[in-house]
C-alpha positions, 0 to 999 in steps of 0.5 A: 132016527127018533131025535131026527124026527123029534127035532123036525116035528118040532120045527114044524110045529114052530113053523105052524104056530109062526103062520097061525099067528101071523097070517091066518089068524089075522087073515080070518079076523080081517075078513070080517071087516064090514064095508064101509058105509056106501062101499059096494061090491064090484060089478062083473065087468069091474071085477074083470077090469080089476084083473087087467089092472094086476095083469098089466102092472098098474099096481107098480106105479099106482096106488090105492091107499091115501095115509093119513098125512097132508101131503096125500089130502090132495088124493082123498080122505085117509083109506079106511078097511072097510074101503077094501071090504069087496076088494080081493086081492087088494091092490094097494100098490107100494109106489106113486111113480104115477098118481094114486087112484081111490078117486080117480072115478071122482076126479076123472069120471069121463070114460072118454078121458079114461080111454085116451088117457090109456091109448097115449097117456100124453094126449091129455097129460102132456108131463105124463111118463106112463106108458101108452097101453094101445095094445088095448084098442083096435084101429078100424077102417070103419066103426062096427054098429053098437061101438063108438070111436075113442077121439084121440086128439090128431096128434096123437091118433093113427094116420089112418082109422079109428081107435075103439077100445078092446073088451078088455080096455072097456072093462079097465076103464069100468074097473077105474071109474069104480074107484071112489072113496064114500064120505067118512064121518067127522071129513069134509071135502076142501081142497082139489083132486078130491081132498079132504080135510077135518078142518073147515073149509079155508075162508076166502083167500086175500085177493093179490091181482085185480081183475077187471070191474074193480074185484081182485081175486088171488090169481095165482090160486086160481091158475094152480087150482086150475091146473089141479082140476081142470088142466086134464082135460080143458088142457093147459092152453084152455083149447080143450081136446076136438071131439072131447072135452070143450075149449074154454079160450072164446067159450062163450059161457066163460066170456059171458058177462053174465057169470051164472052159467059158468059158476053152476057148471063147475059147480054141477058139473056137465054131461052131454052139452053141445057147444060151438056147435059140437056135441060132447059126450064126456062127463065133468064132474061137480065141484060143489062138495070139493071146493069152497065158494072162494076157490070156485070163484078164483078158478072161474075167474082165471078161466075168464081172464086168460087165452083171451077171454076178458070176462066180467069177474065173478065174487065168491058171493055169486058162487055162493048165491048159485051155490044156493039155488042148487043143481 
């Protein structure tokens, strides 16, 4: 009896030592991690949404963790720990069946995008396998007071009713527009999504399509980088989303001839415009500290050539010249 006990004390003392060393000791030193610079704890709501994130399973297809590696650029700057300082539990996810979201506060900061995107994922993302999450909203008959219905396009949306997001959809959303990576020193933004790069940005790409005016800019780059940062919501067609987010084919911003308007918005970014006389509530974001003047001017001037739009072209010298006048 007393070998027996020798021999179990002993394994469990093995067994102590084991997870001492590997889990609680390491746990301990982790927890002292500082935040990085400008990283904030989650509100009340977010930190709710945070929960209906783990409890419907995004973490399986998402993930929240770019590697320092170039094909992850496109997402952000490589994660650091004090990202996480105020994250528990920590959803870093393990796969990417669906993009990663450290930025998705960034690169889609419109909680109108967020709540069709939830409601029917291929309302705005026509590629999208994401399955639709509806059981989050409630169809009514008519708006209660102090809730604004979620314009699903007509495709999408219930034959009859309103869609209006759930407290639990509201929290999801705030959860997600929480995800934004703060800068990191020695990382400057180039390139879509929200990338970033230790190099400088690119200089200005060889021009390999003429654009009317006698300017020639690289049309292939503005129609991927479109497709990158504008598609999503602007769609592929350029018709935008009724209600949502502005058509960009006969906009007459993107056909002026005058490029100024245009140039500032993907610049600065826009939030609470009316155009053709409809008003839209949803928030562009600026583009200035992610893209290079030559990018900028390659997506705006794909923007003023296609769907019919056959605009006077703009330089990477406009851009930069509004660039220089600020928001």
């Amino acid at each position: 009896m007393k070998k027996l006990l020798q021999i179990a004390g002993g394994a469990l003392l093995v067994y102590i030592v084991i997870v001492m060393g590997i889990a609680v000791i390491p746990a301990i030193d982790l927890s002292k991690t500082p935040p990085g610079p400008g990283v904030k704890p989650l509100t009340a709501l977010q930190a709710e949404g945070s929960a209906v994130y783990a409890a419907n399973g995004c973490a399986y297809c998402h993930t929240q963790q770019v590697r320092p590696l170039a094909e992850d650029k496109v997402f952000g700057r490589p994660s650091a720990p004090g990202d996480f300082a105020y994250q528990t539990p920590e959803l870093l996810g393990s796969e990417r069946t669906g993009p990663d979201l450290s930025t998705i506060g960034s690169s889609k900061p419109s909680d109108v995008w967020q709540y069709i995107h939830l409601f029917d994922p291929r309302a705005v993302v026509p590629e999208s396998v994401m399955p639709n999450f509806k059981f989050l909203f409630h169809v009514v008959a008519t708006v209660p007071p102090g809730e604004t219905a979620v314009p699903v396009p007509a495709a999408f949306a219930p034959k009859q009713g309103k869609v209006i997001p759930t407290p639990q959809a509201k929290a999801l959303v705030a959860y997600l527009l929480s995800l934004k990576q703060t800068p990191m020193p020695g990382y400057a933004m180039n390139g879509g999504m929200g990338g970033m790069t230790s190099a400088a940005p690119a200089a200005a790409p060889a021009p390999t399509a003429a654009a009317s005016g006698g300017y020639s800019y690289d049309a292939a780059k503005g129609q991927s980088l479109f497709m990158a940062n504008c598609s999503a919501c602007h769609q592929a067609t350029g018709e935008g989303i009724p209600g949502a987010f502005p058509p960009l084919k006969g906009n007459a911003a993107v056909d002026a001839d005058d490029p100024t308007l245009h140039i500032h918005t993907v610049l600065q970014g826009a939030h609470g415009v009316t155009i053709g006389g409809v008003a839209y509530s949803s928030v562009m974001p600026p583009f200035a500290g992610q893209l290079s003047d030559a990018d900028i001017a390659n997506i705006v001037n794909y923007e003023r050539s296609s769907w019919g739009n056959h605009a006077k072209p703009a330089t990477a010298a406009d851009v930069a010249a509004v660039r220089a006048k600020g928001p």
